[in-house]
C-alpha positions in Angstrom: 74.4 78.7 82.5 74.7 78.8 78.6 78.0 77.5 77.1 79.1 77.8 73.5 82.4 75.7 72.9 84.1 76.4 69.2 86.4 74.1 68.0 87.9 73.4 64.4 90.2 75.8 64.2 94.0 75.4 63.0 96.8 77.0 60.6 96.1 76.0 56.9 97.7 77.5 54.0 95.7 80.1 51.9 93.4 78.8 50.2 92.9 75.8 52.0 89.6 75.4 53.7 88.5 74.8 57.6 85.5 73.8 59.3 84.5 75.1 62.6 81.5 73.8 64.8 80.2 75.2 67.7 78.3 73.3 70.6 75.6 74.8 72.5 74.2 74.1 75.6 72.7 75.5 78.8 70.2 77.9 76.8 66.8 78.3 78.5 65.3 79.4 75.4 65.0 76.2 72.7 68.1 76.5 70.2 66.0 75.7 67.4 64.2 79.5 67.9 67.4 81.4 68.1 69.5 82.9 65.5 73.2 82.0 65.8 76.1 83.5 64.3 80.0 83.2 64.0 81.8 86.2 64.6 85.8 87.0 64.9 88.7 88.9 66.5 91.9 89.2 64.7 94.7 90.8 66.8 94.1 94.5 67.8 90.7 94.7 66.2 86.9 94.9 67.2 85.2 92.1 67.2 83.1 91.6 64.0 80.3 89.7 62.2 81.4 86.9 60.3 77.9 84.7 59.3 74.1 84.0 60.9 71.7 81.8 60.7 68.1 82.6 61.1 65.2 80.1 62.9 63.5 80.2 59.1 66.8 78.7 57.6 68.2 82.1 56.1 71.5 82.7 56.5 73.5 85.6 55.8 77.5 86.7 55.9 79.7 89.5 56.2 80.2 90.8 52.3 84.3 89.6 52.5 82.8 86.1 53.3 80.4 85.7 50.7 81.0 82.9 48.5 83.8 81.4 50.7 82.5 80.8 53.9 78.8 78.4 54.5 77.0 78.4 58.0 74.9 75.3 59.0 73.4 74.2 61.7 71.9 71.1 63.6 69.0 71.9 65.9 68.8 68.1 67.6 72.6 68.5 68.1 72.4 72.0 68.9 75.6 72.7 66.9 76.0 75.6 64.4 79.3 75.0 61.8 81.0 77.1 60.0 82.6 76.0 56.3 85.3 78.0 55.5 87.1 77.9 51.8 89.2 80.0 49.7 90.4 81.0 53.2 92.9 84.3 53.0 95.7 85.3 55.6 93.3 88.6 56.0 90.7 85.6 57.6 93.1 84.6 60.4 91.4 85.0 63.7 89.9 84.0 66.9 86.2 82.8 66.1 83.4 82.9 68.2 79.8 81.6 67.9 76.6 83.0 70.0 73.6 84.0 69.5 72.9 86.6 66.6 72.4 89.7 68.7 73.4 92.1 70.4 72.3 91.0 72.8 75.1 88.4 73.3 75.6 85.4 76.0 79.1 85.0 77.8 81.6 84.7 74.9 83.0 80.9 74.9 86.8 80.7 74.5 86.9 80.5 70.4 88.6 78.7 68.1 91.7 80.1 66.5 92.1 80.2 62.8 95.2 81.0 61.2 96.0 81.3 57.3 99.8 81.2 56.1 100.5 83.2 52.9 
């Protein structure tokens, strides 16, 4: 049974910064050969594609997150993070790491990430 736990999350003012991290565990396929990714859900919207993180070390992000946001991640841990800067009230959200896919594993219960203006 694979469980991803987020945590991190809070309210910070914009531009203040957040980091999330993500903890992995249960996977029957070695977390050192799978992507991973961060995704969102803000209120009333589809769920969307935040940053990844390939086996190679690539990474890539959504283009509103490009500059701000930094994806890392610790294969002996397994534990992908998430540095998040210059953060906006448009960022506020419920964050999710899995796997990069579709396909997905069960959805952990995020980390919520709010941004005052």
């Amino acid at each position: 049974q694979v469980q991803l736990v987020e945590s991190g999350g809070g309210l910070v003012q914009a531009g203040g910064s957040l980091r999330l991290s993500c903890a992995a565990s249960g996977m029957t396929m070695i977390f050192s050969r799978r992507a991973m990714g961060w995704y969102r859900q803000a209120p009333e919207k589809q769920r969307e594609f935040v940053a990844s993180s390939s086996t190679d070390g690539t990474t890539g992000y959504a283009d509103t997150m490009k500059g701000r946001f930094t994806i890392t991640r610790d294969n002996a841990r397994k534990t992908v993070s998430l540095q998040m800067n210059s953060l906006k009230p448009e960022d506020t959200a419920v964050y999710y790491c899995n796997i990069y896919g579709p396909p997905f594993y069960p959805w952990g219960q995020g980390t919520q990430v709010t941004v005052s203006s």
